[in-house]
C-alpha positions in Angstrom: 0.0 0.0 0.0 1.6 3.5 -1.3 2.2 5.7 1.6 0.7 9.1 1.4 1.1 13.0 3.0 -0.8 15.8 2.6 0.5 18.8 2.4 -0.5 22.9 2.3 0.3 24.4 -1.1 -1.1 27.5 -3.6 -3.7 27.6 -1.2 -5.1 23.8 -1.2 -4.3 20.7 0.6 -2.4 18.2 -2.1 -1.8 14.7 -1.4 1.4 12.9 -2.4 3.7 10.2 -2.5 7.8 10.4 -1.3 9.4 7.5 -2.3 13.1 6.0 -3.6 16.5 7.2 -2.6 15.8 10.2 -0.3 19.0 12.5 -1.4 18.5 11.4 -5.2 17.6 13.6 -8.2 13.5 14.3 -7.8 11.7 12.8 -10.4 7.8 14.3 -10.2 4.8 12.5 -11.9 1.6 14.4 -12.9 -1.3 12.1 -13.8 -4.0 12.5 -16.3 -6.8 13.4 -16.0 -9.8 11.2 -14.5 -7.0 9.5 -12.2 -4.6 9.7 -9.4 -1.4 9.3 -8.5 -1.8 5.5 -8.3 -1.7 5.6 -12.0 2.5 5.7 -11.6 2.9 2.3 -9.4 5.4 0.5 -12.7 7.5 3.6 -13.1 7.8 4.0 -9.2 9.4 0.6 -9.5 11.4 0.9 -12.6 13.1 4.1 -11.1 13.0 3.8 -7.3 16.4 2.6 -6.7 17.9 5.7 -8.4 15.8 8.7 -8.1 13.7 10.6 -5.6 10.1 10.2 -6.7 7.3 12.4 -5.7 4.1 11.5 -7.5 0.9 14.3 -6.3 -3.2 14.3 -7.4 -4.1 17.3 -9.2 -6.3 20.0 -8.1 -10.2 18.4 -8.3 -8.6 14.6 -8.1 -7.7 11.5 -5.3 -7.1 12.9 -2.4 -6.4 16.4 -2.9 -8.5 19.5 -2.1 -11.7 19.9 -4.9 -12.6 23.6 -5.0 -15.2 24.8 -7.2 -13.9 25.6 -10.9 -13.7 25.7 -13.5 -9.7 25.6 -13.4 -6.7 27.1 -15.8 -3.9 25.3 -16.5 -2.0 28.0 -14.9 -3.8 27.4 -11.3 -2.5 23.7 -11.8 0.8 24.8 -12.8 1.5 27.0 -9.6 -0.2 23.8 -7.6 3.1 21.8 -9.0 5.2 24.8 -8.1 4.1 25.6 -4.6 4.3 21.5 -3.8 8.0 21.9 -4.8 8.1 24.9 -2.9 6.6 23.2 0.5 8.7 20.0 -0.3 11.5 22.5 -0.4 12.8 20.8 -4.2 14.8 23.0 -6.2 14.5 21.5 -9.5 12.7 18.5 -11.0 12.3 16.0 -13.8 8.5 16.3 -14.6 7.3 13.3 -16.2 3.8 13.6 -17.7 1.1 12.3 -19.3 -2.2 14.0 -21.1 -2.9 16.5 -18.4 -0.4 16.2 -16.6 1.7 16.8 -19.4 -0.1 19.9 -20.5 0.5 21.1 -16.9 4.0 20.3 -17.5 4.7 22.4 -20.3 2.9 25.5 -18.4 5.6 24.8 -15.9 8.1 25.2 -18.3 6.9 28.3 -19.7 6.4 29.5 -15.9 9.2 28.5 -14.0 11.9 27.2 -16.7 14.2 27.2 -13.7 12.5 24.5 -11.7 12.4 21.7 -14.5 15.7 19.6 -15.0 13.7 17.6 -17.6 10.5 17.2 -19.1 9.0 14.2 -20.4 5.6 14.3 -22.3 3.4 11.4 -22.5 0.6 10.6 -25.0 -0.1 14.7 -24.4 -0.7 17.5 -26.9 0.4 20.9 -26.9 -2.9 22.7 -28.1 -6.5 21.8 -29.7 -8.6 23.5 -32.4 -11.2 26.7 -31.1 -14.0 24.1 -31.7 -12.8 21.6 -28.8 -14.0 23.5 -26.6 -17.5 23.2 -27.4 -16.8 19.5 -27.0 -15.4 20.0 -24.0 -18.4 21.4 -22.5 -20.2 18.4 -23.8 -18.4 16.3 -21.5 -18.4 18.5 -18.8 -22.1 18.7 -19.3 -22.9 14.9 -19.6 -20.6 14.4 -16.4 -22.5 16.7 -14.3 -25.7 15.0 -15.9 -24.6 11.2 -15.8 -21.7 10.9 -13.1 -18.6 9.6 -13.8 -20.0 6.1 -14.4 -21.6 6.9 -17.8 -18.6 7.2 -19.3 -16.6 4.2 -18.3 -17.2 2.5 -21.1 -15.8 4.9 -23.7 -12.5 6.1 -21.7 -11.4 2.4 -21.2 -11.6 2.5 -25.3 -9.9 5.3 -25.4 -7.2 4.1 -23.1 -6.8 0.8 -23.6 -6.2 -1.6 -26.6 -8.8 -4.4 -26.8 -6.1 -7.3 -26.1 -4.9 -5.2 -23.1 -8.2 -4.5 -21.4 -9.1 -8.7 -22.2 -5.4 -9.4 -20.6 -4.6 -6.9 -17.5 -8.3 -7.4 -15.9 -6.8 -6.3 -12.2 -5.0 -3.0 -13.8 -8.5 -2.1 -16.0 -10.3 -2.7 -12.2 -7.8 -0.3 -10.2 -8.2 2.5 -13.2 -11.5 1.8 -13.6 -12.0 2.9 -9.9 -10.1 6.3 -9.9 -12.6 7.1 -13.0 -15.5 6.8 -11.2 -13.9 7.7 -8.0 -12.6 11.1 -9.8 -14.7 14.4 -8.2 -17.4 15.5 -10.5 -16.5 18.8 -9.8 -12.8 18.2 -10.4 -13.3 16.6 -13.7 -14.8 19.1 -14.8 -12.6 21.8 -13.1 -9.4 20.5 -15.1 -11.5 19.5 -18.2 -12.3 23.6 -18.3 -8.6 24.2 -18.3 -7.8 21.6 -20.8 -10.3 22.8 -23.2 -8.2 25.9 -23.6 -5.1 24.2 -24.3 -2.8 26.7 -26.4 0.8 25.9 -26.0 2.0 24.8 -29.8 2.8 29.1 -30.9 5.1 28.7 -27.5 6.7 25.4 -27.7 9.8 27.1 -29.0 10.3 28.8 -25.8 10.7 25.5 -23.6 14.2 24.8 -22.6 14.5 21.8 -20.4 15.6 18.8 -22.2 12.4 16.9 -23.4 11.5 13.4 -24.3 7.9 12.8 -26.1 6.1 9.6 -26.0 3.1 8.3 -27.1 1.5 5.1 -27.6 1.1 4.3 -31.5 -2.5 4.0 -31.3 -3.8 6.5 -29.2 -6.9 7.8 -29.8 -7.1 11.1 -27.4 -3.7 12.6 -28.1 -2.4 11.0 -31.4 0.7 10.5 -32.8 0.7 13.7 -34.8 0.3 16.2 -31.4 3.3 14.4 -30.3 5.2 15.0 -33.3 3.8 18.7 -33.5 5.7 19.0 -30.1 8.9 16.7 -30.9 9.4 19.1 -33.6 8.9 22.2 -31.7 10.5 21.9 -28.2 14.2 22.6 -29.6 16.3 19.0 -29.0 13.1 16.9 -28.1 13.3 13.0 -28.4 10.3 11.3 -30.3 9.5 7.7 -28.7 6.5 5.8 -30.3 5.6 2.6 -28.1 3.6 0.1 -30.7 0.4 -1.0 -29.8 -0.4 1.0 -27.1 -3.0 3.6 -26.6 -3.8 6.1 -24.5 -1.7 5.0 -21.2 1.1 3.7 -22.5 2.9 3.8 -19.2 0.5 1.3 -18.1 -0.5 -1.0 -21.8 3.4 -0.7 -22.6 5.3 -0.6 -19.3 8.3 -2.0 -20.0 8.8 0.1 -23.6 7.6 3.1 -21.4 9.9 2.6 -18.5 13.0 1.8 -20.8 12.9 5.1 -22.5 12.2 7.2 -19.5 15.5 5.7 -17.7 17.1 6.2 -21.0 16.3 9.8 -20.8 16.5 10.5 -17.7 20.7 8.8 -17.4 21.5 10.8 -20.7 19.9 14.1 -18.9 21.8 13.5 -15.5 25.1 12.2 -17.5 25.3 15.5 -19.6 
């Protein structure tokens, strides 16, 4: 069972995980949305015995605070920064995925100084003016439905048919954060998300980079990722086969393999 603190930051109580070599270099996880920090549990493994890890719920998610929203991906940024702040962590290697990887390139664009890396996964850097009216769709149906109506169709989204048939216990734990996820937090960071408009700045992001996505990811496809490989200067393109929307979970081992990868040539410079 994951041990986990809550702490005081930006304002809201935020509850995270402290695990691996205490004195290491900090690697921070930032989950997507309709999840928590559970989400992490093969990568916490993979990279235990050589980093720091400090993996936090969002704003609106797990066991952090759910104030009314909607949110910005701003607010969420300064969350990430006022958690280093209160965990007293200089600088970080962010690993992300889908909204936590939008909120990890609005740190970079905020505090360039904190980030020692930034990994991207199965993410996107912007969407077109008329996602936000889907957006509100599925804001709408959630406030309408609960969070149970749409099982069915973010499973789909997530996960490949073989791996949902294969990995029953890991479809049952996600399946729980989904319908465990705070209607009003869902929706909160689903506001913020909607508004996504990074791609004009990507140029601007400094901190080494690695992209990954999962080759057949439905949510953030392969082209967002390559919309952002080719404009954070030096960024790494990793496509995992197979996989969809969590790759860190349908693909751990490809997943985990290029994140240590990354994060020894980052440390080694």
């Amino acid at each position: 069972m994951t041990q986990t603190q809550i702490i005081s930051a930006n304002g809201i109580n935020i509850r995270y995980a402290d695990e691996g070599i205490k004195n290491g270099p900090v690697v921070m996880m930032s989950h997507s949305l309709s999840a928590e920090l559970g989400m992490w549990e093969p990568q916490v493994a993979a990279l235990k015995n050589q980093f720091r890890i400090i993996r936090f719920d969002t704003r609106g998610h797990g066991g952090s605070s759910v104030p009314q929203g909607p949110y910005t991906l701003e607010m969420l940024a300064d969350d990430a920064v006022g958690l280093m702040d209160a965990l007293e962590l200089d600088k970080v290697h962010w690993v992300g995925l889908s909204m936590g990887g939008m909120i990890g390139q609005t740190v970079a664009l905020k505090a360039p100084s904190r980030l020692k890396s930034l990994t991207l996964a199965d993410t996107s850097s912007g969407y077109p003016p008329e996602a936000v009216a889907g957006w509100e769709e599925r804001i709408k149906a959630a406030r309408q439905n609960g969070m149970g109506a749409s099982l069915s169709a973010t499973i789909d989204r997530w996960f490949s048919p073989g791996f949902v048939k294969a990995e029953p216990n890991i479809i049952a734990s996600i399946s729980q954060m989904i319908v465990s996820t705070p209607i009003e937090g869902y929706c909160g960071c689903g506001a913020a998300i909607s508004r996504l408009n990074i791609t004009p700045r990507l140029g601007e992001i400094s901190a080494p980079t690695l992209v990954i996505v999962g080759e057949d990811d439905p949510g953030t496809p392969v082209d967002m990722s390559e919309i952002m490989a080719k404009g954070i200067p030096g960024a790494k393109l990793v496509i995992l086969p197979v996989a969809r929307h969590l790759s860190n979970l349908e693909d751990q081992a490809g997943f985990n393999q290029a994140l240590q990868d990354f994060l020894a040539g980052v440390d080694n410079a």
